[in-house]
C-alpha positions in Angstrom: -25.5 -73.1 -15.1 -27.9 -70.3 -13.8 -26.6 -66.9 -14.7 -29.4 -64.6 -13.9 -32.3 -64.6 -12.3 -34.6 -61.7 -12.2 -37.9 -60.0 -12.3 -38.5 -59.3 -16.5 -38.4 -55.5 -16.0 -34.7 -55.4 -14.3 -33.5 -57.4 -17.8 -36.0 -56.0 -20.3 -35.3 -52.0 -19.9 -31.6 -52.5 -20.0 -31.6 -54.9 -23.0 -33.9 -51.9 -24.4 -31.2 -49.0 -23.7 -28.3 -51.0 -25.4 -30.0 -52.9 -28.7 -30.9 -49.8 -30.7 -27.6 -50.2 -32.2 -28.0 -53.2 -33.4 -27.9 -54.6 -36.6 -30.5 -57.4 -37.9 -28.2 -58.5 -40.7 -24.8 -58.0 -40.5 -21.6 -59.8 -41.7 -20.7 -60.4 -38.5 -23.2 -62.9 -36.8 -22.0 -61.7 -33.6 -22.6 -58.2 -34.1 -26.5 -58.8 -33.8 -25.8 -60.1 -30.6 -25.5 -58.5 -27.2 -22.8 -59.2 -23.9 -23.8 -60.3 -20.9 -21.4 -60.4 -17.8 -22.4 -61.5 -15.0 -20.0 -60.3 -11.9 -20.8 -59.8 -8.0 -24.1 -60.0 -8.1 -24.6 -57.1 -11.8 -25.1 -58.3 -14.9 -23.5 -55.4 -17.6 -25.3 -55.5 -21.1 -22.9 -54.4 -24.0 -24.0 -54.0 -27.6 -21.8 -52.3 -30.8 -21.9 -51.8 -34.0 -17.8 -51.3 -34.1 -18.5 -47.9 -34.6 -20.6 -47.3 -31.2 -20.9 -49.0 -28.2 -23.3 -49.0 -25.6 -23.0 -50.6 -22.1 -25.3 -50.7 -18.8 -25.2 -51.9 -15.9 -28.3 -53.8 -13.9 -28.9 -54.9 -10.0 -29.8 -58.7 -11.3 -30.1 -62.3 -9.0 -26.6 -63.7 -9.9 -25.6 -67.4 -8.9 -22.8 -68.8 -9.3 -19.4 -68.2 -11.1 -19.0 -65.5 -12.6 -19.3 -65.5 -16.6 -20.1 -64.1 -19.8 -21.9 -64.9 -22.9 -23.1 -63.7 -26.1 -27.2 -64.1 -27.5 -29.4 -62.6 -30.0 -30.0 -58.6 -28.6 -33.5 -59.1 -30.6 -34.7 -62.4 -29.8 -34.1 -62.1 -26.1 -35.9 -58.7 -26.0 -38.5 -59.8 -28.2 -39.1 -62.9 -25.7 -39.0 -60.4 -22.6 -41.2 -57.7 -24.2 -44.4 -60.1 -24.5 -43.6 -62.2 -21.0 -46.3 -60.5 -18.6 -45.0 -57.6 -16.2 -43.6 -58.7 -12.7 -42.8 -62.2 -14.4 -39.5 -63.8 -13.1 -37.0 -64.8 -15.4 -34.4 -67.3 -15.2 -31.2 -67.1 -17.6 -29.4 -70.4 -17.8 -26.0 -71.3 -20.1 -26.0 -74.7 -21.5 -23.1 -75.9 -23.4 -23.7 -73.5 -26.9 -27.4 -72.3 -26.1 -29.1 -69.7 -23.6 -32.1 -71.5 -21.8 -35.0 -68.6 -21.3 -37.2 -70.0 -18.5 -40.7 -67.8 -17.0 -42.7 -70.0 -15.3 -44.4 -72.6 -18.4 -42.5 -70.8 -20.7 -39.1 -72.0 -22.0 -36.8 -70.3 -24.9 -33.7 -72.0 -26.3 -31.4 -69.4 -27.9 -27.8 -69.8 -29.8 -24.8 -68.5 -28.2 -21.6 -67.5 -29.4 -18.3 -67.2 -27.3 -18.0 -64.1 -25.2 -14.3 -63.8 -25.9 -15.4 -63.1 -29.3 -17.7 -60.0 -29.3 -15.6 -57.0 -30.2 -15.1 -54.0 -28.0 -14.1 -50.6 -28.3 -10.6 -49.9 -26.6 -11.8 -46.4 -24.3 -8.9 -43.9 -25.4 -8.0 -41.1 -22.1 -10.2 -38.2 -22.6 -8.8 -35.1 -23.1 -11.2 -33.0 -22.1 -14.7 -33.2 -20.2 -17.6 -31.6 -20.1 -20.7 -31.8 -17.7 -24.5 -31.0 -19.2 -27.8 -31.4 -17.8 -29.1 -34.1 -19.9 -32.8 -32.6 -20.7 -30.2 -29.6 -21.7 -28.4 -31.7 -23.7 -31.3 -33.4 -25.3 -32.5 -30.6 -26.1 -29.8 -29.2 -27.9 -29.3 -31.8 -30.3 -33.1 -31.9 -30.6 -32.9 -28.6 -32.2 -30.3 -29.3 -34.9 -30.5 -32.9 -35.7 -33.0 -33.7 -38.1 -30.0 -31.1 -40.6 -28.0 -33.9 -41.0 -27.2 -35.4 -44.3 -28.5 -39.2 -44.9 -25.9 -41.2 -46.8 -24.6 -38.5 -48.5 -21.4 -39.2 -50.6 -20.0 -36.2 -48.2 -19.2 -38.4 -45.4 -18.9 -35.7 -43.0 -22.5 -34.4 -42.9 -23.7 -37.9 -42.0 -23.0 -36.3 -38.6 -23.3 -33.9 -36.5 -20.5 -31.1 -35.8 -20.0 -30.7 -31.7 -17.9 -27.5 -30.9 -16.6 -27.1 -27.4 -15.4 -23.4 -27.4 -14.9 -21.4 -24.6 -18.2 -21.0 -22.6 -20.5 -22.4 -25.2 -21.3 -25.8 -26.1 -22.5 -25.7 -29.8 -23.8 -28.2 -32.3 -24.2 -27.2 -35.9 -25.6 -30.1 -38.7 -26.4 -29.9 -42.3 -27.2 -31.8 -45.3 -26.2 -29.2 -48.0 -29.9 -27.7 -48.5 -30.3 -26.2 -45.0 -28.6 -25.8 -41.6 -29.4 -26.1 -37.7 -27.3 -24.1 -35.3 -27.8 -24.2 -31.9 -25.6 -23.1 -28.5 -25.5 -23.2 -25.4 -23.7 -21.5 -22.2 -21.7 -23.1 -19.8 -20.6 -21.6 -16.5 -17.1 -22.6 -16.7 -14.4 -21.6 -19.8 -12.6 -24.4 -21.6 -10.6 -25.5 -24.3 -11.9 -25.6 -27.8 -12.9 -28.6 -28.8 -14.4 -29.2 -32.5 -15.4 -33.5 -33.0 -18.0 -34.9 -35.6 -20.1 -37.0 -34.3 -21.4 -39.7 -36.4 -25.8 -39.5 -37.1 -26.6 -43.0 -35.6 -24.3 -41.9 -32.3 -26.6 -39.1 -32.4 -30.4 -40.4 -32.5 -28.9 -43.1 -30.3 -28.4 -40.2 -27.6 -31.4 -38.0 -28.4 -33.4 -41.7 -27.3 -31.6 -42.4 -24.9 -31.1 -39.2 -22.7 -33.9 -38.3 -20.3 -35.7 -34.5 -19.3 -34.0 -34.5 -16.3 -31.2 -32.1 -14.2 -28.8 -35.3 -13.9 -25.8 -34.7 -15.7 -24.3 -36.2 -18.8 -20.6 -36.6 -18.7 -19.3 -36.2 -21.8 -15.5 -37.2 -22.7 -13.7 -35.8 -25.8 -10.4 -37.1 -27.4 -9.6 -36.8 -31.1 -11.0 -40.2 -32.1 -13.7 -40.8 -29.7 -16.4 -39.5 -27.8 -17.8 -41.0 -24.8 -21.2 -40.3 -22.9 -21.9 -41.3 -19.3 -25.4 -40.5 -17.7 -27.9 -42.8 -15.7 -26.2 -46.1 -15.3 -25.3 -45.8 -19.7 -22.0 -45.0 -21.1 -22.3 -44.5 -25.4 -18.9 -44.7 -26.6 -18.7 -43.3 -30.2 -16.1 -43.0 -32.8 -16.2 -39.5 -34.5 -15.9 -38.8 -38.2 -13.0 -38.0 -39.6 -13.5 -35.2 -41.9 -13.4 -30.9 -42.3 -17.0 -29.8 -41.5 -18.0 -26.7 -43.8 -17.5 -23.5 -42.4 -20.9 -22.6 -41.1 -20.5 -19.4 -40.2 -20.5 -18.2 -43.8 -23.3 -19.8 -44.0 -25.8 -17.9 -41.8 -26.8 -14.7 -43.4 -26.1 -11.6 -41.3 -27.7 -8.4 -43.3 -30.9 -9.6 -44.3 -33.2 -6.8 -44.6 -37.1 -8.4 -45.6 -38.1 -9.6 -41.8 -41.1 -11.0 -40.2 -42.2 -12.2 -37.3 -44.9 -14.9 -36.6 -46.8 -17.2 -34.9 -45.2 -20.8 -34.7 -47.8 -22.8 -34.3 -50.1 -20.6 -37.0 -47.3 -20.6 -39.6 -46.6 -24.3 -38.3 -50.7 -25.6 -39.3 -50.7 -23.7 -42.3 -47.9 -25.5 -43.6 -49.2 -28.6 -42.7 -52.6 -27.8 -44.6 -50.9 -26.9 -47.8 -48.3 -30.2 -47.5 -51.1 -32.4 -48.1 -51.4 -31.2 -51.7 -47.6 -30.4 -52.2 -45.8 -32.8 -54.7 -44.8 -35.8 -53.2 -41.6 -35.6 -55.2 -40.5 -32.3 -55.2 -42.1 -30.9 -51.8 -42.3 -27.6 -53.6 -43.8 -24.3 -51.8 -43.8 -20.8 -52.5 -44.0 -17.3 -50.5 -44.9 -14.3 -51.7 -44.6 -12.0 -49.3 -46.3 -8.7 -49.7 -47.6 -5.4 -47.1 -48.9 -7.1 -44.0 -49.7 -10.6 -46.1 -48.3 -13.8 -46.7 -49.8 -16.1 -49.0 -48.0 -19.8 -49.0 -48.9 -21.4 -52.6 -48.2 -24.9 -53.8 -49.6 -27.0 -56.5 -48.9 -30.5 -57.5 -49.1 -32.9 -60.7 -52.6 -33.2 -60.9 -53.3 -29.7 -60.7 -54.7 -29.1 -57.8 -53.7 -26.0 -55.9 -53.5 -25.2 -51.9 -53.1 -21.9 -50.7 -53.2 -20.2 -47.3 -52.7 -16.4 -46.7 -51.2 -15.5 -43.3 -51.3 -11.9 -41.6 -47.8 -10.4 -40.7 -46.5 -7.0 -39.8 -44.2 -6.7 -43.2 -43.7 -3.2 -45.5 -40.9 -3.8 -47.3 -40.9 -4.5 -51.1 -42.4 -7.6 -52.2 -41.4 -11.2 -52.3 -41.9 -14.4 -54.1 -39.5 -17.2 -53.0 -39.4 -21.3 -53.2 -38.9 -23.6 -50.4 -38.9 -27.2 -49.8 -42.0 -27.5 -47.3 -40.4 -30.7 -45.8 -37.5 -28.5 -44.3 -40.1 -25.9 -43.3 -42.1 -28.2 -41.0 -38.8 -29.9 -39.8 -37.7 -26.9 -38.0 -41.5 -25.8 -36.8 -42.3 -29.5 -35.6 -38.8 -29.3 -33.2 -39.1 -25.5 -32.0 -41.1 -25.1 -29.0 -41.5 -21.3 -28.9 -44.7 -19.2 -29.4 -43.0 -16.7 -32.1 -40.1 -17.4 -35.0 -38.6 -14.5 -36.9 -38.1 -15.3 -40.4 -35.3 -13.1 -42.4 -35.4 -13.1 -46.2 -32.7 -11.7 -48.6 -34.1 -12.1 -52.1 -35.6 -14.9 -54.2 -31.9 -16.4 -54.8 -30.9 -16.3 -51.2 -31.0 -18.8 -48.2 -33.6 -17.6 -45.4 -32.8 -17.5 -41.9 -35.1 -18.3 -39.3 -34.2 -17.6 -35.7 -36.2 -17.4 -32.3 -37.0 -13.3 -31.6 -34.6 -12.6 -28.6 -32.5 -15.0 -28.5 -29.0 -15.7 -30.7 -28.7 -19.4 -29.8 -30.8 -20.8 -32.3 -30.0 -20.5 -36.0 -31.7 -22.4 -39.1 -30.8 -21.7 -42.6 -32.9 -23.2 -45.2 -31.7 -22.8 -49.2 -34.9 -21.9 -51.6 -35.7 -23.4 -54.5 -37.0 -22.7 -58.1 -40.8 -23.5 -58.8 
């Protein structure tokens, strides 16, 4: 039985938008694989983890009934990915296999039931909230390499997403440093406050485009739902009490500079060539209009760069990790940061000059 037929592009990008999700080993076979449904002439890709789904729709050559069926998400796109552009594909279910036919070319693939793949029940939303989607990308661009990576503290695997009056915020950390970042909305609503879990997260940030069309987002207690350009992302959110972050981010620091990005951003590439592959150890000392960055590693060897800045307070010699440094740098796309120290002991706080809705704490460290 024929169940699509199509050029290779109108399968391959959808295939593409749904299979980052999946798993190659899993103990679930069927997990690894992804839904087709073919209906009136669509055919709507589904893939999950049974934590986060993702589903899209595409305009595809349908014959005959209706059906559904269930194939390696990696195989297939593998098999589409190296067919030549403009090529057009036949899909055809046979008994337990998916027959892949392109001209000379023909692909068996195994099958499982349909009936089997495991979806995610949509809960009603109880409250939405429209966003541009490069807005949106954005956002969570600013904040999300913050969050923890396996960390025994389940709830900084994530990402925090407060809906609270006429701000959309996202706040992530990992316990050594933290990424703020808001936004205004034109429109008040109710406070919202959901963790969303870090795969759900870099899922989006690939997903979402730098474009004006809007991402609809769906809230409700257990579950978070994105819709924008033919994709919906339903997630599950992580159940958990997210630190408070606002005693986080220092508020009276007196030692401030301000400073080229992209200067400060070079530099610390230079020196993170020599800086111990281990530790990622760098130091500032801060003096009268001079910073000199410092690092040296195991063998002895020793970078340093020194930096012009308009600074008179009393000196300063402080530790970082240069890894969180360049994180925030590498994701900031402003021509100055402003750079707030307290002492050696204390967290610095780097923020964009002019503007409140950035925030990125980073903890120092002892060298």
């Amino acid at each position: 039985m024929i169940l699509i037929e199509a050029d290779r592009d109108a399968l391959l990008k959808p295939l593409q938008a749904v299979s980052g999700i999946v798993e190659r080993r899993h103990t679930l076979p069927i997990l690894s694989n992804v839904l087709l449904e073919c209906k009136k002439g669509k055919v709507r890709f589904v893939a999950t983890d049974l934590e986060i789904q993702i589903a899209t729709e595409a305009e595809c050559g349908v014959k005959g009934n209706d059906a559904a069926v269930t194939t390696s998400a990696r195989k297939l796109q593998e098999i589409l990915r190296v067919l030549p552009e403009k090529t057009n594909v036949v899909l055809e279910q046979k008994e337990n296999r998916m027959l892949v036919k392109a001209g000379k070319s023909h692909y068996s693939l195994q099958t499982l039931p349909a009936e089997d793949f495991p979806r995610q029940t949509q809960v009603s939303a109880q409250h939405k909230e429209k966003i541009p989607q490069k807005q949106l990308k954005r956002l969570f661009s600013l904040v999300q390499y913050a969050m923890a990576q396996q960390d025994v503290r389940y709830y900084l695997n994530g990402l925090l997403l407060v809906i609270e009056g006429d701000q959309i915020k996202v706040i992530a950390t990992d316990g050594h440093r933290l990424g703020y970042a808001s936004i205004k909305q034109k429109q008040k609503t109710t406070p919202q406050e959901v963790i969303l879990p870090r795969k759900a997260v870099i899922e989006i940030c690939r997903l979402l485009d730098d474009v004006d069309e809007e991402v609809i987002i769906n809230v409700s207690p257990n579950q978070v739902i994105f819709s924008f350009s033919n994709i919906e992302l339903t997630t599950k959110v992580i159940d958990g009490k997210f630190p408070d972050y606002t005693r986080v981010i220092p508020s009276s620091h007196q030692k401030q500079i301000r400073i080229s990005r992209e200067i400060l951003q070079q530099a610390l590439q230079r020196i993170a060539i020599l800086a111990n592959e281990k530790f990622r150890g760098v130091r500032w000392v801060l003096t009268e209009g001079n910073l000199r960055i410092v690092c040296t590693n195991n063998e002895q060897e020793e970078a340093q760069e020194e930096l012009d800045v308009d600074y008179k307070g009393e000196p300063l010699d402080i530790g970082f990790n240069i890894s969180y440094l360049l994180d925030v740098l590498n994701n900031l796309n402003c021509d100055q940061v402003e750079c707030a120290f307290g002492d050696a002991n204390s967290s610095a706080l780097i923020t964009i000059p002019g503007s409140g809705e950035f925030k990125y704490v980073v903890m120092p460290m002892r060298i």
